[in-house]
C-alpha positions as a Markdown table, in Angstrom:
| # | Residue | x | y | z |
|---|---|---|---|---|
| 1 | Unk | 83.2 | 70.8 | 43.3 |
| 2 | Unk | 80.9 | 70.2 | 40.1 |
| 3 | Unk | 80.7 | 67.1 | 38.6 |
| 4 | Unk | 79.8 | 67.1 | 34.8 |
| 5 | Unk | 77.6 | 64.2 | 33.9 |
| 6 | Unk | 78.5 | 62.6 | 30.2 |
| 7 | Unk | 75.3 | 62.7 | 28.0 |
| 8 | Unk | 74.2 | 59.1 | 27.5 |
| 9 | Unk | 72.8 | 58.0 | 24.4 |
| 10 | Unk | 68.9 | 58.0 | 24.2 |
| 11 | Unk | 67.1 | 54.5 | 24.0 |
| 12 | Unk | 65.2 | 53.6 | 21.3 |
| 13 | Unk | 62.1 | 53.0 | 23.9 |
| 14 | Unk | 62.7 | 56.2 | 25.3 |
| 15 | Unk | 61.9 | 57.9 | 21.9 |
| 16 | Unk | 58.4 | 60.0 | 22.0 |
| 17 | Unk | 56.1 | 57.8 | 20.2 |
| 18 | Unk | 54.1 | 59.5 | 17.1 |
| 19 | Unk | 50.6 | 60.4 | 17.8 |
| 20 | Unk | 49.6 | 57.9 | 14.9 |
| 21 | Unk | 51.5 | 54.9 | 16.3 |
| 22 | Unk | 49.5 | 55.2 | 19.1 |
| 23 | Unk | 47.0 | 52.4 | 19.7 |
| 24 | Unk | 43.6 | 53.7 | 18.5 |
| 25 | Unk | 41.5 | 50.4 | 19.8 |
| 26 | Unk | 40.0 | 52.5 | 22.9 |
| 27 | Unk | 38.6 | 55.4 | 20.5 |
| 28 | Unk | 37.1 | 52.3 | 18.0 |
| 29 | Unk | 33.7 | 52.3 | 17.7 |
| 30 | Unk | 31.4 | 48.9 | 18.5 |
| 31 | Unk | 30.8 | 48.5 | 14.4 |
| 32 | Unk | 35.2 | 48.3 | 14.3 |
| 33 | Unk | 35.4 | 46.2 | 17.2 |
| 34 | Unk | 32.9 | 43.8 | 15.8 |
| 35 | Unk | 34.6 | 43.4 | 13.1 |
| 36 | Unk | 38.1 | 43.1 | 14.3 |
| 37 | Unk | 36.8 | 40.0 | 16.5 |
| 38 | Unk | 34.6 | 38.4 | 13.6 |
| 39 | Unk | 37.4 | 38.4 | 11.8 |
| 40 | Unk | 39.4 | 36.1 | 14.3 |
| 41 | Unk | 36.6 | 33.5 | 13.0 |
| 42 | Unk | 38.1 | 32.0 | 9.9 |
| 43 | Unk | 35.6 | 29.6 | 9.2 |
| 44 | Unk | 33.0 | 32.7 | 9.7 |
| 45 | Unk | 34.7 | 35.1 | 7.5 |
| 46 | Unk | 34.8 | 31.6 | 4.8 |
| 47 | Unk | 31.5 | 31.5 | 5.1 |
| 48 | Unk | 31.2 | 35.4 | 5.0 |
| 49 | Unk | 32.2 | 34.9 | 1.6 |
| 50 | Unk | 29.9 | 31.7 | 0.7 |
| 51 | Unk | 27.1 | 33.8 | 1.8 |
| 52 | Unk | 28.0 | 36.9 | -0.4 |
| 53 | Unk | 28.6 | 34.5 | -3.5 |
| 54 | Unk | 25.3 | 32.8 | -3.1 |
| 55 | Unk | 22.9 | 36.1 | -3.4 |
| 56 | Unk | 25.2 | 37.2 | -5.8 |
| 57 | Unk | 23.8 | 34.5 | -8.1 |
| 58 | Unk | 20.5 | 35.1 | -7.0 |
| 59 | Unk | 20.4 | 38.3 | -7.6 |
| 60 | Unk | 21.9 | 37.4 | -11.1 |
| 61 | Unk | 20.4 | 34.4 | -11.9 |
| 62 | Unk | 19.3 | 35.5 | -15.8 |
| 63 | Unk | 22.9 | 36.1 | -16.6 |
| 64 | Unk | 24.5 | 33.2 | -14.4 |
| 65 | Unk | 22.7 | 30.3 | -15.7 |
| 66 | Unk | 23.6 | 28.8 | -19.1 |
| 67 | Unk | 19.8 | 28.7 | -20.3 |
| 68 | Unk | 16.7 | 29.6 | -18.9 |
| 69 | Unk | 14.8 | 28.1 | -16.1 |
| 70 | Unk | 11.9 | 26.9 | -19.1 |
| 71 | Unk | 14.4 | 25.6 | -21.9 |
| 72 | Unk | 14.0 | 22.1 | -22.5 |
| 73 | Unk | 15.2 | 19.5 | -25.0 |
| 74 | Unk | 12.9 | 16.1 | -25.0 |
| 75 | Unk | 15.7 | 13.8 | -26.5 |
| 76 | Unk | 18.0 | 14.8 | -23.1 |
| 77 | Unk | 15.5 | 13.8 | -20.7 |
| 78 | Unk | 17.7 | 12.3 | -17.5 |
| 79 | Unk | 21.0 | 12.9 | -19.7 |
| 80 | Unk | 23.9 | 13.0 | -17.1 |
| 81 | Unk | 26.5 | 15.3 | -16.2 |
| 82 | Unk | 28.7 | 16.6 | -19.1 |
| 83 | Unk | 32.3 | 17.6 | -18.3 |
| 84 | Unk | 34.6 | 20.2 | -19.6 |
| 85 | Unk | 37.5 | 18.9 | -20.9 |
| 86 | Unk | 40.6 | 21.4 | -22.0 |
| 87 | Unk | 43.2 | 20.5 | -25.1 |
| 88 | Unk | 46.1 | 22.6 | -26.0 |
| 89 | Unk | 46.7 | 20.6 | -29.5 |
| 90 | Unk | 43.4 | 21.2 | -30.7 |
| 91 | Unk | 40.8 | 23.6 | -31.4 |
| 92 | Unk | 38.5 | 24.5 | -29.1 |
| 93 | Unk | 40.6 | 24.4 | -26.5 |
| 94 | Unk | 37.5 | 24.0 | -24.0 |
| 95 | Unk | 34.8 | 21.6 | -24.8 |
| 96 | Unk | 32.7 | 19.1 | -24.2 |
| 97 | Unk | 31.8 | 16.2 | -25.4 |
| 98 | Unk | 28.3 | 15.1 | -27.2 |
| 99 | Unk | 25.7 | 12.6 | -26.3 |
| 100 | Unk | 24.1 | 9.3 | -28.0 |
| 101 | Unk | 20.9 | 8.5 | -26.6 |
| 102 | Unk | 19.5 | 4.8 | -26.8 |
| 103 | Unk | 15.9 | 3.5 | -25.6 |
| 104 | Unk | 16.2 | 0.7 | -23.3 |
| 105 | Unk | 12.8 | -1.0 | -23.4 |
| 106 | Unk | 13.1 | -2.5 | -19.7 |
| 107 | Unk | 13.6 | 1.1 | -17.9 |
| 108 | Unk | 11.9 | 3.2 | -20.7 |
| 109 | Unk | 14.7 | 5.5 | -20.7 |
| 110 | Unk | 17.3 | 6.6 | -22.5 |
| 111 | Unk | 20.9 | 4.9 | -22.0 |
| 112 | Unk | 23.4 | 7.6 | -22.7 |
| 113 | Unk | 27.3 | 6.9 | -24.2 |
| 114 | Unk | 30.2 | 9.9 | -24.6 |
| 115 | Unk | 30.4 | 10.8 | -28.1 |
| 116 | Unk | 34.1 | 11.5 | -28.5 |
| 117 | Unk | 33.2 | 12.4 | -31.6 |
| 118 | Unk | 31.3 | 15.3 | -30.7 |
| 119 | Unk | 33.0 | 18.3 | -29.7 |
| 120 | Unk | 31.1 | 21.7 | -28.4 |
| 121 | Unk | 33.2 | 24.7 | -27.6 |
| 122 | Unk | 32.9 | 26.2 | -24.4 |
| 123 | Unk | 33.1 | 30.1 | -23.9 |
| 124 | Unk | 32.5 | 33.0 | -21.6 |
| 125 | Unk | 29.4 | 35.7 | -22.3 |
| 126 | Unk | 28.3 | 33.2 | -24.7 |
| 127 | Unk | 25.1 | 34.4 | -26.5 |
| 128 | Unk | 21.9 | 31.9 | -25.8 |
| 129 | Unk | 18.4 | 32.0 | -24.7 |
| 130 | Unk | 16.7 | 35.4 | -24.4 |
| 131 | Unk | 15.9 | 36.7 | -20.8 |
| 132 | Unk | 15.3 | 39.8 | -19.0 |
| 133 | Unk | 17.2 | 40.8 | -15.9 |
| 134 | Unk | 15.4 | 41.4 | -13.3 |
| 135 | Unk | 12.8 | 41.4 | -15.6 |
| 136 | Unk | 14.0 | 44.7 | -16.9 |
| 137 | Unk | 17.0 | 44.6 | -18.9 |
| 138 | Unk | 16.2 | 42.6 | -22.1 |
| 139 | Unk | 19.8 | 40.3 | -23.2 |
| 140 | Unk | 21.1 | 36.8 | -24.1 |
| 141 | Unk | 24.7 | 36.6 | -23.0 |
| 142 | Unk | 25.0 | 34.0 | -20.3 |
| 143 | Unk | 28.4 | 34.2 | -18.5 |
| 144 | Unk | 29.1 | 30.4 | -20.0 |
| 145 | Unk | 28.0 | 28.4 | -22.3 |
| 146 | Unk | 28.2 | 26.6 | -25.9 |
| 147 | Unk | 29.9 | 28.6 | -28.9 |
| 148 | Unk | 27.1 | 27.0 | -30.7 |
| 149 | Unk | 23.9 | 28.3 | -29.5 |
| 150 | Unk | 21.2 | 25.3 | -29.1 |
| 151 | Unk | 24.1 | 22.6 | -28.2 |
| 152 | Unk | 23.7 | 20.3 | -25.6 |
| 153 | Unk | 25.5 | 22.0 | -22.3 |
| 154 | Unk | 24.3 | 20.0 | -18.9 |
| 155 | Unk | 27.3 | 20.4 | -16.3 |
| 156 | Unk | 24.5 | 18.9 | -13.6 |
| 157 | Unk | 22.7 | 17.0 | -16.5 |
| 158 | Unk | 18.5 | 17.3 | -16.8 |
| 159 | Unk | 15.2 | 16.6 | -15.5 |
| 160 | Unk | 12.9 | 14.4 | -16.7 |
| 161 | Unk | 12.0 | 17.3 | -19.6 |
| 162 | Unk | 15.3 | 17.4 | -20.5 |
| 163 | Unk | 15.6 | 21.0 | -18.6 |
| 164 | Unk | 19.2 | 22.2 | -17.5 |
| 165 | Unk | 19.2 | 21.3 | -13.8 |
| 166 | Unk | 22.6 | 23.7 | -13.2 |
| 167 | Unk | 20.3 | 26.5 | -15.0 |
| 168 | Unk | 17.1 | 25.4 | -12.5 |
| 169 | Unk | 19.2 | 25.4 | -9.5 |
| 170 | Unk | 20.8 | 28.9 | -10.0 |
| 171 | Unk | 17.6 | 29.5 | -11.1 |
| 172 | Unk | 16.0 | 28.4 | -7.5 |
| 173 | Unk | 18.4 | 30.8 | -5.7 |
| 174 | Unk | 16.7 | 33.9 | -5.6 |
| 175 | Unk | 13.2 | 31.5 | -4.3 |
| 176 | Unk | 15.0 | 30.0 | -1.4 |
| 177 | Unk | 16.9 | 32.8 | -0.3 |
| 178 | Unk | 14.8 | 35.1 | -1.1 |
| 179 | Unk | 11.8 | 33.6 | 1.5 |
| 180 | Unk | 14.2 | 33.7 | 4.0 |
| 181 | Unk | 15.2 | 37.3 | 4.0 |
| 182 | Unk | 11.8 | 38.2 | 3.3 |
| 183 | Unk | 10.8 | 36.4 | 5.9 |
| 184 | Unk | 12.9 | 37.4 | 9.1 |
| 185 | Unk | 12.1 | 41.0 | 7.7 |
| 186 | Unk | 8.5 | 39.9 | 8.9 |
| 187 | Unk | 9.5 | 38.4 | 12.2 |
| 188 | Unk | 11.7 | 41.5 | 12.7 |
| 189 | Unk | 8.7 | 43.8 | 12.9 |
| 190 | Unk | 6.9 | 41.5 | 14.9 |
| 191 | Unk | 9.6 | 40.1 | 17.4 |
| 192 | Unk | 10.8 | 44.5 | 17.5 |
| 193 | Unk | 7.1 | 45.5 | 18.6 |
| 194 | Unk | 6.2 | 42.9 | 21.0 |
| 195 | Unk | 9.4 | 41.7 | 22.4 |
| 196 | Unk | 10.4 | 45.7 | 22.9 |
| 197 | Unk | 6.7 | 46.1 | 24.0 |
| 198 | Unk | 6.7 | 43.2 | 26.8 |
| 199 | Unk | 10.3 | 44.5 | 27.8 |
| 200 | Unk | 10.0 | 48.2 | 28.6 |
| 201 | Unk | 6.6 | 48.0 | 30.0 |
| 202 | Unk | 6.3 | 45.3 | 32.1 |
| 203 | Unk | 3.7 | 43.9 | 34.5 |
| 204 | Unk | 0.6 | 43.1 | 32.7 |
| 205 | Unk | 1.9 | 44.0 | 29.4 |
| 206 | Unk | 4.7 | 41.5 | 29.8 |
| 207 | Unk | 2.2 | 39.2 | 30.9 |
| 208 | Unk | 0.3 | 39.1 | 28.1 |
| 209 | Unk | 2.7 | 39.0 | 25.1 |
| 210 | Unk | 3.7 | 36.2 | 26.9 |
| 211 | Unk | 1.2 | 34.3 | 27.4 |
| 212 | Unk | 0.7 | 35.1 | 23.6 |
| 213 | Unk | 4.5 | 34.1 | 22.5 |
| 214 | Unk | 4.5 | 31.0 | 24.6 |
| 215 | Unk | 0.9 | 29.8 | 23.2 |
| 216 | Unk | 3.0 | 29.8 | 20.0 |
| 217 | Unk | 5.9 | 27.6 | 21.3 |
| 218 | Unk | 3.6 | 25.5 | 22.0 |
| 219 | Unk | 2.2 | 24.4 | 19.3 |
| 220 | Unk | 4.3 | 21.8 | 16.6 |
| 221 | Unk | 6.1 | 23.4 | 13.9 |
| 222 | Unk | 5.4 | 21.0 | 11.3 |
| 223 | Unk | 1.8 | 20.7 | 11.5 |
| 224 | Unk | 1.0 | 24.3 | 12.3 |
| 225 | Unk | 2.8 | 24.9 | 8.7 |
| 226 | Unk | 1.1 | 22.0 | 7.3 |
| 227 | Unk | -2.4 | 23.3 | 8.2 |
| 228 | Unk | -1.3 | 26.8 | 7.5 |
| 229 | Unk | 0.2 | 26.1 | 4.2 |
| 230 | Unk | -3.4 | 24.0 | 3.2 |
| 231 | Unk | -5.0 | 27.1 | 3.7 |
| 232 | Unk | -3.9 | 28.8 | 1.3 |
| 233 | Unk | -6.3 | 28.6 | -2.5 |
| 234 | Unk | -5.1 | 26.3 | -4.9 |
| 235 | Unk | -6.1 | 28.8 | -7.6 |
| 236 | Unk | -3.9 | 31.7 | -6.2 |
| 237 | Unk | -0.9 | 32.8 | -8.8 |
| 238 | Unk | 2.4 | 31.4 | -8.3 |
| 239 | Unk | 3.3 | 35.3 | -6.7 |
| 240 | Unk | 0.3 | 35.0 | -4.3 |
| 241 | Unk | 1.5 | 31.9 | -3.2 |
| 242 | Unk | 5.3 | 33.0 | -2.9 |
| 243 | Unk | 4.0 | 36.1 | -0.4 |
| 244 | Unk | 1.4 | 33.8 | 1.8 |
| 245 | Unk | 4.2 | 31.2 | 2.4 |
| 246 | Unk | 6.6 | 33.5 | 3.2 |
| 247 | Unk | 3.7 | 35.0 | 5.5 |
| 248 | Unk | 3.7 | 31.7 | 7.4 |
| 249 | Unk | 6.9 | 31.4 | 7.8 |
| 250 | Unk | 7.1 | 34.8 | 9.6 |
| 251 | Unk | 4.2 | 33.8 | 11.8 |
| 252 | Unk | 6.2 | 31.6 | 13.5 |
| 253 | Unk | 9.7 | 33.0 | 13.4 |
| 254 | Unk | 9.3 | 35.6 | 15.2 |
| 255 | Unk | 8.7 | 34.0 | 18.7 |
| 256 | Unk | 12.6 | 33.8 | 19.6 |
| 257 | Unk | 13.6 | 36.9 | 18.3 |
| 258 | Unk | 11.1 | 38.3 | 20.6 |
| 259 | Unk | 12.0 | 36.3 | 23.5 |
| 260 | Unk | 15.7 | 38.2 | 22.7 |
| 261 | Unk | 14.5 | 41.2 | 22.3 |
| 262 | Unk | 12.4 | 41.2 | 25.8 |
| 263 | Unk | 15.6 | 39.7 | 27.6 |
| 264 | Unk | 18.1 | 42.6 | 26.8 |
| 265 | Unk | 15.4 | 45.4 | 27.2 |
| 266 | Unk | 14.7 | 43.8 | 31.0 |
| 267 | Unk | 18.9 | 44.1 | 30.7 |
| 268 | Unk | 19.6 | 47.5 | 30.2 |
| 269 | Unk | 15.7 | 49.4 | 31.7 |
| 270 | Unk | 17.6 | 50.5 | 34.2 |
| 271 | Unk | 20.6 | 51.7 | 32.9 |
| 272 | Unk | 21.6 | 55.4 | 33.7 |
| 273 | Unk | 21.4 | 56.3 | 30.1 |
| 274 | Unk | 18.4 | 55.3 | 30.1 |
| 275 | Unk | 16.7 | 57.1 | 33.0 |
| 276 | Unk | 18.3 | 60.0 | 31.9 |
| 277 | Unk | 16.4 | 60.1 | 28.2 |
| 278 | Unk | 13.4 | 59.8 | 30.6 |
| 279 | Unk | 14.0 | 62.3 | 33.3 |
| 280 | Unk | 14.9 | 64.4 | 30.0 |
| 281 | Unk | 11.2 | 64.0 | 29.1 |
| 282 | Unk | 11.8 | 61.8 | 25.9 |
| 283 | Unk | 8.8 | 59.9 | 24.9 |
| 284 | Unk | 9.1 | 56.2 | 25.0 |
| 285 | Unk | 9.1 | 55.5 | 21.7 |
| 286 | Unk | 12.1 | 57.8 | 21.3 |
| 287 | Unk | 14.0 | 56.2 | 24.5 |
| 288 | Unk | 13.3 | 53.1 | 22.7 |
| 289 | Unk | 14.3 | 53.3 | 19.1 |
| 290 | Unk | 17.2 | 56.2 | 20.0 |
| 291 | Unk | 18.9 | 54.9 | 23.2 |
| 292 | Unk | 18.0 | 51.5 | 23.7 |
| 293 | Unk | 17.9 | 49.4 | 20.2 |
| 294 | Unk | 21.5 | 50.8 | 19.5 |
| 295 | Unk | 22.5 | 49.3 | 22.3 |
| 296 | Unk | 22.3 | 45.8 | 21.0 |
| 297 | Unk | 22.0 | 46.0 | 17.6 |
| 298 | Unk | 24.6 | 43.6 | 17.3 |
| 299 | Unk | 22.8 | 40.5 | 18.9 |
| 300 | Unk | 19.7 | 41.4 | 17.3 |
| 301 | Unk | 22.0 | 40.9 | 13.8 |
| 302 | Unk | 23.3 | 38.0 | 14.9 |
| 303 | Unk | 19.9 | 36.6 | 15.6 |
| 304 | Unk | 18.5 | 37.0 | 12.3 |
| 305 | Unk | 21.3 | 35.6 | 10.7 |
| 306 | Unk | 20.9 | 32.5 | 12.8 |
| 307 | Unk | 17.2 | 32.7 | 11.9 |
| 308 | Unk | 17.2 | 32.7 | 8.0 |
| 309 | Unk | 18.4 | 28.9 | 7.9 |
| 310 | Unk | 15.2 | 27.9 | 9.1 |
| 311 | Unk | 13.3 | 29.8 | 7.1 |
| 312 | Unk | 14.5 | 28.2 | 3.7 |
| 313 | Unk | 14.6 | 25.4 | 5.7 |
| 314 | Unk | 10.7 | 25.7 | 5.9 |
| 315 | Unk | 10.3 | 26.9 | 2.7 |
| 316 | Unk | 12.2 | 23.4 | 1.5 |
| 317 | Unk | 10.3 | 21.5 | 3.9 |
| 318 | Unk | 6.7 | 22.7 | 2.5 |
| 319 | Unk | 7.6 | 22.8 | -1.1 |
| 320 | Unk | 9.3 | 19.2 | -0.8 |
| 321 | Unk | 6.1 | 18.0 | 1.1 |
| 322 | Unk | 3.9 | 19.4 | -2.1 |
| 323 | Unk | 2.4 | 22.3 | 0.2 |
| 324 | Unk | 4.5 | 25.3 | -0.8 |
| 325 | Unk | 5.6 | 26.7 | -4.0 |
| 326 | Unk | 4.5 | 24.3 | -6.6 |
| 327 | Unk | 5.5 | 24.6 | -10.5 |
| 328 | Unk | 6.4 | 26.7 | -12.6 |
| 329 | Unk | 7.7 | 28.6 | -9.8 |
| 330 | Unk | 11.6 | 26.9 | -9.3 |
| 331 | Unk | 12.9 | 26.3 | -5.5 |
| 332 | Unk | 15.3 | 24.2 | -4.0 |
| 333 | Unk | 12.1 | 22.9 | -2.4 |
| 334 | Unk | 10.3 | 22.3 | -5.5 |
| 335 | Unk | 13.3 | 21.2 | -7.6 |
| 336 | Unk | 13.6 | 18.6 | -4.7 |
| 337 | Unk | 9.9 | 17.6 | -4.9 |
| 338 | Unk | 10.7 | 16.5 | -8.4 |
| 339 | Unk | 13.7 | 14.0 | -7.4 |
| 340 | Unk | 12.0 | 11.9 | -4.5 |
| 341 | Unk | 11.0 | 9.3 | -6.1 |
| 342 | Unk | 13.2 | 6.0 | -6.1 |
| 343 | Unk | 13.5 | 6.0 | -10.1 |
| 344 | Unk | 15.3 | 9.3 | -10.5 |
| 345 | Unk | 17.6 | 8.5 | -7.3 |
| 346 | Unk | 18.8 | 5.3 | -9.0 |
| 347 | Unk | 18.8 | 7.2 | -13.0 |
| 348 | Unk | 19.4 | 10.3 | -12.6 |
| 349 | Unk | 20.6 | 11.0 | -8.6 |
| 350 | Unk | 22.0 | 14.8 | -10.0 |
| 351 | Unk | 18.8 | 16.1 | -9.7 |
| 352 | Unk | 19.8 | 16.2 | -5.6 |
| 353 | Unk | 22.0 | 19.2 | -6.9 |
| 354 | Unk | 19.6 | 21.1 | -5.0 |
| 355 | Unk | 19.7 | 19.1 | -1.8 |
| 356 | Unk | 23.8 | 19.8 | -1.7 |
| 357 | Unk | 22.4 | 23.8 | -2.5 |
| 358 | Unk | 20.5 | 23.8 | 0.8 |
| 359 | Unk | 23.2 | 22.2 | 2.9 |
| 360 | Unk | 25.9 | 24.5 | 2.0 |
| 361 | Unk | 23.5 | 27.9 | 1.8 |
| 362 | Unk | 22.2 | 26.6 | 5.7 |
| 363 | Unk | 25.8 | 25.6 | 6.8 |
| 364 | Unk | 26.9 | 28.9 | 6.1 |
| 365 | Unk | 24.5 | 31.0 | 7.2 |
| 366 | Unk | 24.8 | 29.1 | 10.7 |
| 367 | Unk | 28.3 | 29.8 | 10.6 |
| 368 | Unk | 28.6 | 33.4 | 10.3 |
| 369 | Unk | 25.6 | 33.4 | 12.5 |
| 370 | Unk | 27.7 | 31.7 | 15.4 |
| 371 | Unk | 30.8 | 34.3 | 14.1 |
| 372 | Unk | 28.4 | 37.3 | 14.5 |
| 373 | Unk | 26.9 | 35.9 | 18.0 |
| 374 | Unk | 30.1 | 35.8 | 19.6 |
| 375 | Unk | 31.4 | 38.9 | 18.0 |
| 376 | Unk | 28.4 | 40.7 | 19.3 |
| 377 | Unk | 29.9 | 42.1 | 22.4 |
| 378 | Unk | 33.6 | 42.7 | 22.0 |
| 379 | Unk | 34.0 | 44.4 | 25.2 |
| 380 | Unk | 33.9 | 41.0 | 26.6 |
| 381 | Unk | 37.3 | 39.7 | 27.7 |
């Protein structure tokens, strides 16, 4: 006797699942899984963005800054902070207000008052000062600025010259950050050839770098830059000077990045893939920079980004201590040189605009440094 079966309904689970729907995480490669963990960081991917935004104005300074870095006004020396002000009843609708200046005879200064008065328009791509960008493209559009070209416009106030410090802060961008790219470049090189040197070969090799790495560690930060930074010619161009203190810098940044490097090629010098690309007769150079850097790129990215915080730390440190960039070239450092004496900090305390520059630009940088660090290995549960 047969028995007919009634067709049942199919599930919805039981439905083939498209080929697209299907989960594509095992076929990722390390650069997507990275990123899909560093993104799990919010305060990383923040500061992602911080990051981006600050050498974006360095890299635009000219056109960011409302004047340039040498435009001065004598009668604004220590004028404060200006602030935009919007009206929708009256024309312009974004201004600020003017200045009176008064000599007071016991400070020798100027005592400024809001001169209601006094109205300045405020617009974007305003035309100013004449610059070049990048020292290449001649313009004077400056992405703010007075409708009135030549009216006073301080949104951090000035310096003692009466020189826009918002303008020399922006200005001081591409300096500080600058050093400190340009400077873990150097230690890259450095910390690549004798930590990947000390690593693969080993024995007396190892020995020596070393030795060499830990003589280094050895000796104090602060005077070693000191001593180097004395060094170097008081008559030397402002550009000479920019390259030998990056130079030092580099001299001593490289130590720990080395130490890294050494650690993870003693990791992986005997992996399989590794004694295969010798058994395969591949020379060492070629095992080195085609199966074994790639292997943790990642960390080594990680520890650069951690490293360029103290290298415009450094770069602050000696220009604020008077042995680093000195004037006319404009750094956080040297802006910060300018503003440590107790008269500006009680007249004119804006002029640690730079100080709050550094904090932020270092806090960042840490940040997605500790994002990248633990995003380095995603195969890690």
């Amino acid at each position: 006797m047969t028995v007919l079966q009634t067709p049942t309904a199919a599930s919805p689970d039981d439905a083939p699942v498209p080929a697209a729907a299907e989960p594509t995480l095992a076929l990722a490669s390390q650069r997507t899984l990275i990123w899909r963990r560093f993104k799990r960081n919010k305060l990383a991917v923040v500061s992602l963005w911080i990051v981006g935004f600050i050498y974006f104005t360095a890299a635009f300074c000219e056109f960011l800054a409302p004047q340039t870095q040498e435009t001065y006004a004598s009668d604004r020396a220590y004028a404060p902070p200006q602030l935009m002000k919007v009206s929708f009843t009256s024309s312009p609708h974004l201004f600020v207000n003017g200045y009176k200046g008064t000599p007071n005879p016991e400070t020798l200064l100027r005592d400024y008052t809001v001169d209601k008065s006094q109205r300045y328009g405020i617009r974007l791509f305003a035309k100013g000062d004449h610059y070049k960008l990048w020292g290449l493209i001649p313009s004077d559009r400056h992405l703010i600025g007075p409708s009135q070209p030549g009216a006073p416009f301080h949104l951090l106030g000035t310096d003692d010259q009466g020189r826009d410090n918002l303008s020399r802060v922006i200005y001081g961008t591409r300096i500080s950050m600058s050093v400190g790219l340009i400077g873990v470049s150097a230690a890259l090189v450095l910390g690549l050839l004798l930590g990947g040197i000390s690593g693969y070969f080993g024995g007396l090799v190892d020995g020596i770098v070393q030795r060499v790495i830990e003589f280094f560690m050895s000796i104090p930060t602060l005077p070693l830059w000191l001593g180097l930074a004395a060094a170097v010619p008081p008559g030397w161009s402002a550009l000479k000077t920019y390259f030998a203190i990056t130079l030092i810098l580099s001299l001593i940044g490289w130590t720990g990045l080395a130490r890294v490097i050494r650690s993870r090629f003693l990791q992986i010098r005997g992996e399989d893939f590794v004694l295969a690309a010798e058994l395969d007769g591949a020379r060492w150079h070629r095992v080195v920079g085609r199966h074994m850097l790639p292997a943790f790129t990642s960390h080594i990215i990680a520890s650069l980004t951690l490293a360029v915080p103290g290298m415009i730390l450094g770069e602050t440190a000696l220009s604020f201590l008077g042995l680093g960039l000195q004037a006319p070239v404009v750094s956080w450092g040297v802006l910060l040189s300018g503003a440590q004496s107790i008269r500006v900090l009680t007249a004119a305390p804006w002029l640690l605009a730079a100080g709050a520059a550094v904090v932020i630009a270092v806090m960042a940088l840490n940040f997605v440094g500790d994002g990248l660090r633990d995003a380095a290995d995603p195969y890690e549960s």
